[in-house]
N, C-alpha and C positions, 0 to 999 in steps of 0.2 A: 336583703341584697342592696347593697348600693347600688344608683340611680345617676344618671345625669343630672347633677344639679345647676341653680342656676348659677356658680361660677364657673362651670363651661359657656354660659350664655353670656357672663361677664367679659370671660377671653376673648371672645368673638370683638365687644367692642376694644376691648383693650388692643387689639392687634388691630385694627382698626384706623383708633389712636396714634402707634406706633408707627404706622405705614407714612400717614400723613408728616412727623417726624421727623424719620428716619428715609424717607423715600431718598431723597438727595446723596446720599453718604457712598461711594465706592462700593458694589458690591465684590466678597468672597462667594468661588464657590464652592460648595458643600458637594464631593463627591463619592455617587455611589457605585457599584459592582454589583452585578448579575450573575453568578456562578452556572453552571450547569455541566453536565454529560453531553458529548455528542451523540451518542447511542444510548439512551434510557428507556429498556423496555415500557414502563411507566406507560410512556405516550407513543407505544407502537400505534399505527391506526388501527389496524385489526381489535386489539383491545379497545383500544375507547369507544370500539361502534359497540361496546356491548350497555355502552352509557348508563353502566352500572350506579347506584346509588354512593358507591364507597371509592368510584373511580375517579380519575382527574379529568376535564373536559377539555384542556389544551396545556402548555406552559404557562407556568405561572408568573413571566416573564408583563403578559400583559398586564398582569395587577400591580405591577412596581410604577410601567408607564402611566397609567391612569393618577396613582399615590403622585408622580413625579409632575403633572399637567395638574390637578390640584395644587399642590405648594408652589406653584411660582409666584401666584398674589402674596401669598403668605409670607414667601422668604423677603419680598421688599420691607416687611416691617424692621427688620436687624438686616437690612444690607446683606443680606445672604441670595447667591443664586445656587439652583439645584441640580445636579448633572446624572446620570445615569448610561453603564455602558455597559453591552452585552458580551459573555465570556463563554466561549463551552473548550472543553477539555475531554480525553481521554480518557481520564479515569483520575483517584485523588492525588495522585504525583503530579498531572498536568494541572491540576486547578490550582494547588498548592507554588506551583510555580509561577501560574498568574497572580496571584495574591500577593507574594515577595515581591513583583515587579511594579501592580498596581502601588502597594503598600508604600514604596520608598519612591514613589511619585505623587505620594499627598494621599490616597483612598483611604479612607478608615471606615466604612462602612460596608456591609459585603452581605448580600444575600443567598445562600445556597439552594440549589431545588439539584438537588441528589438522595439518593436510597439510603437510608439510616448509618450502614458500613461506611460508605463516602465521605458523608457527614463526620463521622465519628475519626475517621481518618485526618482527615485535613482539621477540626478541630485542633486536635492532640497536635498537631504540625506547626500548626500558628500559635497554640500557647506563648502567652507573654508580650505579645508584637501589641504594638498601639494600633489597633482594630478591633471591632467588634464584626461580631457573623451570626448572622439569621438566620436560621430552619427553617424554611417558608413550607417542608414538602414531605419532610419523616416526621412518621407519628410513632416511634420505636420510644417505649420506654426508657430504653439502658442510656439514652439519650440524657436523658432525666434525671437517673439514679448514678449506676457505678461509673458511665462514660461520658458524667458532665463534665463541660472547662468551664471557666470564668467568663471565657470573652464569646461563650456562646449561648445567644439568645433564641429562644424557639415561639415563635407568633401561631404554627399551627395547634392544636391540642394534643396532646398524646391518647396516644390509646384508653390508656386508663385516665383521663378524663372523659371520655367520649362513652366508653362501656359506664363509669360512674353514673352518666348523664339517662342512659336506659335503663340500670339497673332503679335509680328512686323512679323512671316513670314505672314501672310494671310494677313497683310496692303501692304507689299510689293509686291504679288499676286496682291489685289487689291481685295480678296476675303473678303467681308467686313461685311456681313450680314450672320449671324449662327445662325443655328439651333440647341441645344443643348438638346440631349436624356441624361437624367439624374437618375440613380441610386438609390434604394433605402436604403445602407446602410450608414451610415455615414461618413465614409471615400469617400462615391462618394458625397455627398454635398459639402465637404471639396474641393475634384477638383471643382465641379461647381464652390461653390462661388470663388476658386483663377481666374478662368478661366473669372468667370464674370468681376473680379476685372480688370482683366488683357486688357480685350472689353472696360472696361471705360476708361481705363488708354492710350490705344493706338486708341481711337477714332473707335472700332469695335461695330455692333450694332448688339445685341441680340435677335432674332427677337422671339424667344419663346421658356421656357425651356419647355420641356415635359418630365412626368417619365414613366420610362419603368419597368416592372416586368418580373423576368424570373421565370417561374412557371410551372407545369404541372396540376395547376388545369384549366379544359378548362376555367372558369369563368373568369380566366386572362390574357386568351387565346391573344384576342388584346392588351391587355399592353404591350405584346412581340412579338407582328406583327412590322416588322421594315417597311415595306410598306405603312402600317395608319399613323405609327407613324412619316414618313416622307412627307406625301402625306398633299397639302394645303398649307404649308407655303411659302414664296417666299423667299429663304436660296443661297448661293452661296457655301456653308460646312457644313458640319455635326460636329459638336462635341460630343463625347461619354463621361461622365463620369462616368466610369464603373471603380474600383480597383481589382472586381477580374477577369477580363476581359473576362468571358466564354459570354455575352452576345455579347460585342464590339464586338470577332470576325464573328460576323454575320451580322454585318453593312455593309462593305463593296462591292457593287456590288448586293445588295437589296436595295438600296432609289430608291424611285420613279422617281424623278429624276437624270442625272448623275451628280452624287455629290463628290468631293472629303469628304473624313473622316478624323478626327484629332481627336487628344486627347488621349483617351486607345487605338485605332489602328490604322492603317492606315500608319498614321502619327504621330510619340511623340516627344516631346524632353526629352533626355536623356545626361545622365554625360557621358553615355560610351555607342558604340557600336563596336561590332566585327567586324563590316566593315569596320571601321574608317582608311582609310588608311595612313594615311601623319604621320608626327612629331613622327616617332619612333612606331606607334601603332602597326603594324604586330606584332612587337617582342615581346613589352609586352601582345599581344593576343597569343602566340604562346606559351610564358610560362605558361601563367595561362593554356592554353588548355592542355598542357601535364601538368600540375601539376594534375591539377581536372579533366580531362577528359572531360570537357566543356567548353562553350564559357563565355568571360566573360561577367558581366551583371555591373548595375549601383552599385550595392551596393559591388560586387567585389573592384570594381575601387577606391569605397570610404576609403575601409578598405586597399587598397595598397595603396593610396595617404596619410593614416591617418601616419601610418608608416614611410611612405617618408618623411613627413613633420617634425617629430621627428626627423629620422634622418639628413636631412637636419639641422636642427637646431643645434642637435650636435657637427656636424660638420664645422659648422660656430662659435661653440662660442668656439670650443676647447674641448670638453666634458666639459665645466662647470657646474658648482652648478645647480641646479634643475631650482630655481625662475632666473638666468639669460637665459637657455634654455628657457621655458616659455614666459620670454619678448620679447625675439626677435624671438622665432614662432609664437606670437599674432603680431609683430610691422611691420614697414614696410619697411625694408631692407629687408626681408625673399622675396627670389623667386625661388619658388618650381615648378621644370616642372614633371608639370601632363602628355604630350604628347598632349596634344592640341593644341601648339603653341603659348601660353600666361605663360607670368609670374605667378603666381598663390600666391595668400599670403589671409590672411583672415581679414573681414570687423571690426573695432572695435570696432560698434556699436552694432554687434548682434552674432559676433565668427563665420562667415558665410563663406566657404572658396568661393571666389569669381570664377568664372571661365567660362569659353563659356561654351554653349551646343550645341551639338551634334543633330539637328532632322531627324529623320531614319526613314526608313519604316525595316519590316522583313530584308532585304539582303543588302543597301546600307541607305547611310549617303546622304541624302538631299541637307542642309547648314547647317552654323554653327552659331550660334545667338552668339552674338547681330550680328542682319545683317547690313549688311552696312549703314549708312545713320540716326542708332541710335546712337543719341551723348549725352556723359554724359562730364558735366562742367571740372568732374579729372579724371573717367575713366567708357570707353565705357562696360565693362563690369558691373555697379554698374544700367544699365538699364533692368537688369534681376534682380527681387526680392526687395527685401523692402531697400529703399535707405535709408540714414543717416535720412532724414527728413520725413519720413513713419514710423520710427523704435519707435514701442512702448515697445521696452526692455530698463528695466532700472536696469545695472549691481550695 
């Protein structure tokens, strides 16, 4: 896997350099957009008190502002200032409207945190416009595949990089045969099938999906007996595909057997945890935490990486024109540190930002996938999620 080398250690002084410079020169500002829902079940509070492993722990609004109080030393090196302003909308007609309006007042940079549909909507809307748009929040495949654009980039990981990331850990365990309790709304299909995807892909064998119902009518009483629903098969892990995770957290320490749990709890892989101790994490958990007054979560991470990577790009091309920033935040000189101790730049088959993950339980960080010993032909990170020759987007 690539590494943080020391020419990110070099940038550091080069911008530096730069600042010293260029500090004098007029600054431009570089401005950014917040998208959102004004009603996003997402972040009902009732859901988040279940502080689920696969849940969001606030907007991810906060991780833009944090990314945005970082780069203002930064932007003085190219006379660049950094602006960011918050948007929520109705649904993808209204945000789609704010975009045209922001867009022909200078905005070219636009982060979304809506439900994959949304996303997908407003994408397809703004094809062609001089702007780029960031997924800071859907982890939806189709995202990726048949319902990519060009002008849209996705910082959080998609499903199927995220099931890639469990499935080498359980072959590296040796934990090989799973039994998978599966959900009845559609976003828990969506895990299943990546997860299934992910079993074929890494030679794991699926020994039985079973669905679960969480109900209070007694007549479904055993659909959400986790005991039936684990008892019989001959499983080495549980897998839960559960999104809003009030069931998942009941798996744990009810199988019949002693079973380790993956998937919605237990065990996840994620872009970001608070535990993450190495490559600089404390610090940017310490900000976000006194910023929001919480810890931060994946779609935090996504929306201060989206930001980064903007301004990173700025900063490497000089603050130039809009379409050469763009080319070289999509190309591959771009290396953006996330704090995971990888270069980070995005795939230009599907605008996917490439990057490890992170697999956590509640309080500590596990490992960090691609685990050791998964090898990719030009980089070991492109074994997480839909590789060039998987990618059915066609920009």
């Amino acid at each position: 896997m690539s590494r943080i080398t020391p020419r990110l250690l070099r940038g550091a002084a080069l911008l530096a350099t730069l600042c010293l410079a260029g500090g004098a020169s007029a600054a431009t500002t570089v401005r950014f957009a917040h998208l959102e829902l004004d009603a996003d079940a997402r972040y009902d509070e009732t859901h988040l008190a279940f502080r689920g492993l696969a849940l969001p722990l606030g907007r991810p609004f906060a991780g833009a502002e944090v990314a945005l109080r970082e780069a203002r030393f930064v932007g003085q090196a190219v006379g660049a200032e950094f602006a960011l302003e918050r948007v929520a909308g109705a649904d993808a007609k209204a945000l789609v409207a704010s975009i045209d309006k922001l867009n022909k007042e200078g905005v070219r940079y636009f982060l979304i945190d809506a439900p994959g549909a949304v996303v997908a909507d407003v994408a397809k809307a703004v094809r062609g416009r001089e702007l780029l748009l960031f997924n800071v929040s859907a982890p939806d495949d189709a995202l990726r595949q048949a319902q990519c654009q060009p002008n849209l980039l996705h910082t959080l990981p998609n499903d199927a990089m995220r099931m890639d990331a469990l499935a080498q850990y359980l072959v590296s365990k040796k934990w090989r045969n799973v039994l998978m309790l599966e959900g009845p709304r559609p976003e828990d299909k969506l895990l299943a099938d990546a997860f299934d995807r992910a079993a074929k892909r890494f030679g794991l064998k699926l020994v039985e999906r079973r669905p679960f119902v969480l109900s209070n009518d007694p007549r479904q009483r055993d659909q959400g007996n986790v005991a039936l629903l684990t008892a019989g098969a001959d499983h080495d892990v549980v897998f839960v595909a559960d999104s809003d995770g009030e069931f998942a957290r009941s798996v744990p320490y009810r199988t019949v057997r002693p079973r380790p749990v993956v998937g919605s709890e237990g065990l996840t892989a994620a872009a970001w945890s608070w535990a993450w101790e190495r490559h600089g994490a404390p610090q940017l958990n310490s900000r976000l935490e006194k910023h929001a007054g919480r810890k931060m979560a994946d779609p935090d991470w996504a929306a201060w990486m989206a930001v980064k990577a903007v301004v990173e790009a700025v900063v490497r091309t000089q603050n130039a024109p809009f379409g050469t920033v763009a080319k070289y935040l999509k190309g591959d000189e771009i290396a953006i540190d996330g704090f995971k101790g990888n270069r980070l730049g995005f795939r230009p088959w599907d605008n996917q930002l490439r990057q490890p993950l992170l697999l956590a339980t509640h309080n500590a960080v596990i490992e960090r996938a691609p685990i050791a010993g998964f090898l990719h032909p030009t980089n070991n990170m492109d074994t997480l999620g839909f590789d060039q020759r998987d990618s059915r987007c066609a920009f």
